[in-house]
Backbone as a printed PyTorch tensor [residue, N CA C, xyz], in Angstrom:
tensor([[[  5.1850,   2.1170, -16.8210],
         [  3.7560,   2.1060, -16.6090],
         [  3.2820,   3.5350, -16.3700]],

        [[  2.0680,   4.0340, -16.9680],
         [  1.6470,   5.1610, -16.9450],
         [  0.6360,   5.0150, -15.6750]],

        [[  1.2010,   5.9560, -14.4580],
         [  0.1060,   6.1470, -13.6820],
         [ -1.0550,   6.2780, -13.7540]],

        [[ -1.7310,   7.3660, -14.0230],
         [ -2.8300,   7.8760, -14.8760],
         [ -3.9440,   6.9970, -15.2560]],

        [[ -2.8920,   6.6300, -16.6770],
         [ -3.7150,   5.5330, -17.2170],
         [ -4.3910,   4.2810, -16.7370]],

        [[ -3.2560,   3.7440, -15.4630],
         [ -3.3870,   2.3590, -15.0630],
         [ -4.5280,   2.5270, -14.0390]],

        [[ -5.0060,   4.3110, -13.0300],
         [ -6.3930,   4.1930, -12.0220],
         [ -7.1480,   4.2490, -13.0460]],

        [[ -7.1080,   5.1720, -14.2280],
         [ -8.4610,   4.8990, -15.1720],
         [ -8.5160,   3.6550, -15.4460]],

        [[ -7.7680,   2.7720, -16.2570],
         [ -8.3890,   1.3970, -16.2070],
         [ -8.8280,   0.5650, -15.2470]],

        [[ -7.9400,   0.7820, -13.6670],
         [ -8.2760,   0.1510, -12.3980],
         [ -9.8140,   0.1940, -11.7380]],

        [[ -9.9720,   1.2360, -11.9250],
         [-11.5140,   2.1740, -11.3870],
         [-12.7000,   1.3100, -12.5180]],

        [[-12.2550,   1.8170, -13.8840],
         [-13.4110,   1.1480, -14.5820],
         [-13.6870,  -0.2070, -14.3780]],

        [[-12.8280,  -0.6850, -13.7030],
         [-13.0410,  -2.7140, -13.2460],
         [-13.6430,  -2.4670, -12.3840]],

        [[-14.1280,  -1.5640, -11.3220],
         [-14.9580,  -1.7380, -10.7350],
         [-16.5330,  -1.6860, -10.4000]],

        [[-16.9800,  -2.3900,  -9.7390],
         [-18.4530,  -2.0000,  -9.4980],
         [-18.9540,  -0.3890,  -9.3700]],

        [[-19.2720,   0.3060, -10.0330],
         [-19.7800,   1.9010,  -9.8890],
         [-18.4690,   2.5100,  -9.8220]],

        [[-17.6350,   1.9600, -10.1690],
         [-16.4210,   2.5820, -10.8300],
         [-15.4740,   3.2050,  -9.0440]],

        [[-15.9770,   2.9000,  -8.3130],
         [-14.9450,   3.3890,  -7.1530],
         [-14.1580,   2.0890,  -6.4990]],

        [[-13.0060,   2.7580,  -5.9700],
         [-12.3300,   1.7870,  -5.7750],
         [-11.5100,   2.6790,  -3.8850]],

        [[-11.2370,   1.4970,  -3.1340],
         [-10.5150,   2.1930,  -1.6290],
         [ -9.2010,   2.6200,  -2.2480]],

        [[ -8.3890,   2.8330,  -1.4080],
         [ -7.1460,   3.5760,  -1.6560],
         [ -6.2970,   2.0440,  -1.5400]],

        [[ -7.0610,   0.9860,  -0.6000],
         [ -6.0910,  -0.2130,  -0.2480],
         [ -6.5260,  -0.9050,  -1.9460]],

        [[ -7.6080,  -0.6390,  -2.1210],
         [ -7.6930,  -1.6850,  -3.8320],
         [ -6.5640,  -1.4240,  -4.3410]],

        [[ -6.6560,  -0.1420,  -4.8410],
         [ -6.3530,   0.7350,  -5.9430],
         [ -4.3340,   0.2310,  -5.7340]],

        [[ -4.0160,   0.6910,  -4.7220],
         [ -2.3610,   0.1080,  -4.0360],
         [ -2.3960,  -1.5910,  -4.5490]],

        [[ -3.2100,  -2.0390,  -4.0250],
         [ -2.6040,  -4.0080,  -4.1140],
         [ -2.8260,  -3.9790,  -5.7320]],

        [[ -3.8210,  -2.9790,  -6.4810],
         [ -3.9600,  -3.2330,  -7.9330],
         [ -2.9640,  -2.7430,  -8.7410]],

        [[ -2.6550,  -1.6850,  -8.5440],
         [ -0.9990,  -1.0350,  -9.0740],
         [  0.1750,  -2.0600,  -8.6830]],

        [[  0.4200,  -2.6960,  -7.4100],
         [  1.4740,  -3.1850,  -7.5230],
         [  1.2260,  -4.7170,  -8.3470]],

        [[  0.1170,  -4.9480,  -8.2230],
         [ -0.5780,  -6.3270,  -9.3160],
         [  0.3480,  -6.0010, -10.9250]],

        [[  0.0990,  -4.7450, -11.3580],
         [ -0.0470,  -4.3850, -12.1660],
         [  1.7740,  -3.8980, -12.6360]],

        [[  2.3170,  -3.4930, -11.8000],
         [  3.3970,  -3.0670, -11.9990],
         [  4.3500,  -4.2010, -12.3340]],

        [[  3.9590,  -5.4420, -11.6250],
         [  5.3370,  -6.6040, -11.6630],
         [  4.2850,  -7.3840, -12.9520]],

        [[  3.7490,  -7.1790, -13.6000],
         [  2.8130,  -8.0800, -14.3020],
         [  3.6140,  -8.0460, -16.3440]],

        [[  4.5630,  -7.4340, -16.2070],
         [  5.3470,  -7.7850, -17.0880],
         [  5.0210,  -6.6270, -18.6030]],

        [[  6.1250,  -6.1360, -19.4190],
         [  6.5370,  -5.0710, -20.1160],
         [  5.1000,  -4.7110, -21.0330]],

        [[  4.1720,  -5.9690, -21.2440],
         [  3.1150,  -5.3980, -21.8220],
         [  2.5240,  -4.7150, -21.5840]],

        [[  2.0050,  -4.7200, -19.8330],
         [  1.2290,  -3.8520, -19.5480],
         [  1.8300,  -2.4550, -19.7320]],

        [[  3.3030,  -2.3810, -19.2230],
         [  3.6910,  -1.0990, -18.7580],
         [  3.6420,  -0.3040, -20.7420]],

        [[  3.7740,  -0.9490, -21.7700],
         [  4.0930,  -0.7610, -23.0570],
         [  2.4140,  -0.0070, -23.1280]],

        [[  1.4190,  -0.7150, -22.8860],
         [  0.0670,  -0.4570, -23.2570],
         [ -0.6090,   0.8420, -22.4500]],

        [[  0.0470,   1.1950, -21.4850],
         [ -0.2360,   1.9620, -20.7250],
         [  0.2020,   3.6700, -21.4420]],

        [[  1.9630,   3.0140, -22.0410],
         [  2.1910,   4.2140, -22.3900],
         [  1.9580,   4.3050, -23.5440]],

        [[  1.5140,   3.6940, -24.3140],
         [  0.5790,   3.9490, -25.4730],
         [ -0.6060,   4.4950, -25.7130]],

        [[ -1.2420,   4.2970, -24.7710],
         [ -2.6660,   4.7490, -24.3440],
         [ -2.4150,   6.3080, -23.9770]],

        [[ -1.0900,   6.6890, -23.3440],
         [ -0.5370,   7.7810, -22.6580],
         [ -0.5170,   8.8500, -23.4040]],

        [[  0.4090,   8.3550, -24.4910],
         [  0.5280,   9.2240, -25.5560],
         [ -0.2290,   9.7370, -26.5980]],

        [[ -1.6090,   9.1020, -26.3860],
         [ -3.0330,   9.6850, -27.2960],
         [ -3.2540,  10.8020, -26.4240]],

        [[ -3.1140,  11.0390, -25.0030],
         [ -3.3730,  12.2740, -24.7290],
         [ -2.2600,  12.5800, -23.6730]],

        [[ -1.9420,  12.9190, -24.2070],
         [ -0.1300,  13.3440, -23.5520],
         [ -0.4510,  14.7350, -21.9410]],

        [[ -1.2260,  15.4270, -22.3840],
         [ -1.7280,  16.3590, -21.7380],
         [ -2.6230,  15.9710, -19.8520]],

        [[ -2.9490,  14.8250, -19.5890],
         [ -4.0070,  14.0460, -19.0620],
         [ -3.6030,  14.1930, -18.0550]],

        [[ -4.4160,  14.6710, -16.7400],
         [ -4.5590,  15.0970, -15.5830],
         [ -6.0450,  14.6990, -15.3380]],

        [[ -5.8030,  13.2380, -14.3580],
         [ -7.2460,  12.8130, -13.9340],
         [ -7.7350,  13.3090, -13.1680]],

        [[ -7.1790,  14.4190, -12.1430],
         [ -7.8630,  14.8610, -11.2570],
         [ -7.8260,  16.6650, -12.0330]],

        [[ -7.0780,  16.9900, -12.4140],
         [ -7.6850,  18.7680, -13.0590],
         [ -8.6210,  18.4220, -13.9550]],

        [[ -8.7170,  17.6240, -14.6270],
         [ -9.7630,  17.4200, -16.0690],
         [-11.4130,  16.7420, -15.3180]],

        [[-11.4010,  16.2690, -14.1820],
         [-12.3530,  15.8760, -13.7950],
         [-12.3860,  14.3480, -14.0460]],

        [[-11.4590,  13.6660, -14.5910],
         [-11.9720,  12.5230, -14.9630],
         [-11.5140,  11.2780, -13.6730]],

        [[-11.8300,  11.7440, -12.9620],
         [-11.4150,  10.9800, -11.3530],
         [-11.7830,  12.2560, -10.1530]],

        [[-12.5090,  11.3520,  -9.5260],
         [-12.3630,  12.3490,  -8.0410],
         [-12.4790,  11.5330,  -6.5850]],

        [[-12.0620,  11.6650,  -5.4710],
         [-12.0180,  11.3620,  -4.3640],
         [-13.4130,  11.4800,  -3.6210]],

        [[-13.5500,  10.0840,  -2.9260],
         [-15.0210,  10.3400,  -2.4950],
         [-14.4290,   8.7230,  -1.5160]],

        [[-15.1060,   9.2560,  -0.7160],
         [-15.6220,   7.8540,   0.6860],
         [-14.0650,   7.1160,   0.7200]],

        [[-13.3000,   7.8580,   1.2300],
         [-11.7330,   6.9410,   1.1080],
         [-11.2790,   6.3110,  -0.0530]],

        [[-11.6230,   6.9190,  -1.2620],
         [-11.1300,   6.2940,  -1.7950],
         [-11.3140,   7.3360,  -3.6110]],

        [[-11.2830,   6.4720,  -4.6430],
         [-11.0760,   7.7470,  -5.6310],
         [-12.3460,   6.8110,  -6.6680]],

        [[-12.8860,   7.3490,  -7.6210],
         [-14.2460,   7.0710,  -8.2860],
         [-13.9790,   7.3730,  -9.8160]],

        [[-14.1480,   7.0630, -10.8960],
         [-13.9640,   7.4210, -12.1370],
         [-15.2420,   8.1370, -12.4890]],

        [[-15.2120,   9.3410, -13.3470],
         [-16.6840,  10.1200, -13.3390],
         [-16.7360,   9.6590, -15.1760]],

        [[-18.0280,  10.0010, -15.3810],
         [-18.4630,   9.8160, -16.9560],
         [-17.5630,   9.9780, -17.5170]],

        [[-17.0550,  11.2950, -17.5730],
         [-16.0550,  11.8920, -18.6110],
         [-14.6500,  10.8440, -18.6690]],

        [[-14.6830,  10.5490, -17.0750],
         [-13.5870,   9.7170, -17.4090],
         [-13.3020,   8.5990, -18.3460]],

        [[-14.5850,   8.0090, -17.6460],
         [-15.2170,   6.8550, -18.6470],
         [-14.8130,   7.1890, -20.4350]],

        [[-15.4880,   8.0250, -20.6400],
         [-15.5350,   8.6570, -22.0530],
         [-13.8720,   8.8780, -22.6280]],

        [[-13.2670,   9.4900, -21.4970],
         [-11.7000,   9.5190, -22.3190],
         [-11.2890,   8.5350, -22.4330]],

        [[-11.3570,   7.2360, -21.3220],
         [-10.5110,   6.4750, -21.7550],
         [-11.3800,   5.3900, -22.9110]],

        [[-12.3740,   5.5390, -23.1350],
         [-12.9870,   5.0030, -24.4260],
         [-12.5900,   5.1600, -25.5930]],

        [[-12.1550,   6.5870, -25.7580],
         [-11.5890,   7.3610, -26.6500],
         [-10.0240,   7.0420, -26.7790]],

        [[ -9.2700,   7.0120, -26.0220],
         [ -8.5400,   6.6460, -26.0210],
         [ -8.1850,   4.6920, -26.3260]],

        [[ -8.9050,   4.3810, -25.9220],
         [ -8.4870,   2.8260, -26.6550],
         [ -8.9170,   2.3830, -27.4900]],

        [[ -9.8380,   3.6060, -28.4860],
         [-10.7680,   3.4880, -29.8350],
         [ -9.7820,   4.2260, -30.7330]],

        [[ -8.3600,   4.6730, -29.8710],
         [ -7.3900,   5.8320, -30.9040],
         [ -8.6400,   6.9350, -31.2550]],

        [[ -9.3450,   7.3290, -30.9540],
         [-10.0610,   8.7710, -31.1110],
         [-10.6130,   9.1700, -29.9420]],

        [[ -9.8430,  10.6160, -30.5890],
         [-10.2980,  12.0020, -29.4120],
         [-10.7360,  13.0760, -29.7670]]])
């Protein structure tokens, strides 16, 4: 399972895109035992941008205990599950 990938998708499930630090934990481990597809789709998604740093690139930042997906983020991972970047 691609870290990374799995708060960008976690965050965008949420309402205004932020999520606590306790979501974000019970949603990763949701996510981790949830069987080889996810972890397969994750690193697929991974490897469209191999380079991806959610917090140097801006596309995640920390706010009110917890971490927030910003536009751009939004936008990469759009790009990324449209296969274009």
């Amino acid at each position: 399972m691609n870290f990374q990938v799995t708060v960008l998708k976690i965050l965008v499930s949420y309402l205004q895109g932020h999520a606590s630090m306790a979501e974000l934990k019970r949603d990763m481990a949701l996510l981790a035992t949830s069987g080889r597809d996810w972890a397969e789709r994750t690193r697929r998604l991974a490897a469209r941008v191999p380079d991806l740093d959610i917090f140097a690139q801006g596309l995640v930042e920390r706010r009110d205990g917890g971490w927030r997906i910003t536009e751009k983020g939004r936008a990469v991972l759009k790009a990324m599950e449209q296969e274009r970047l």
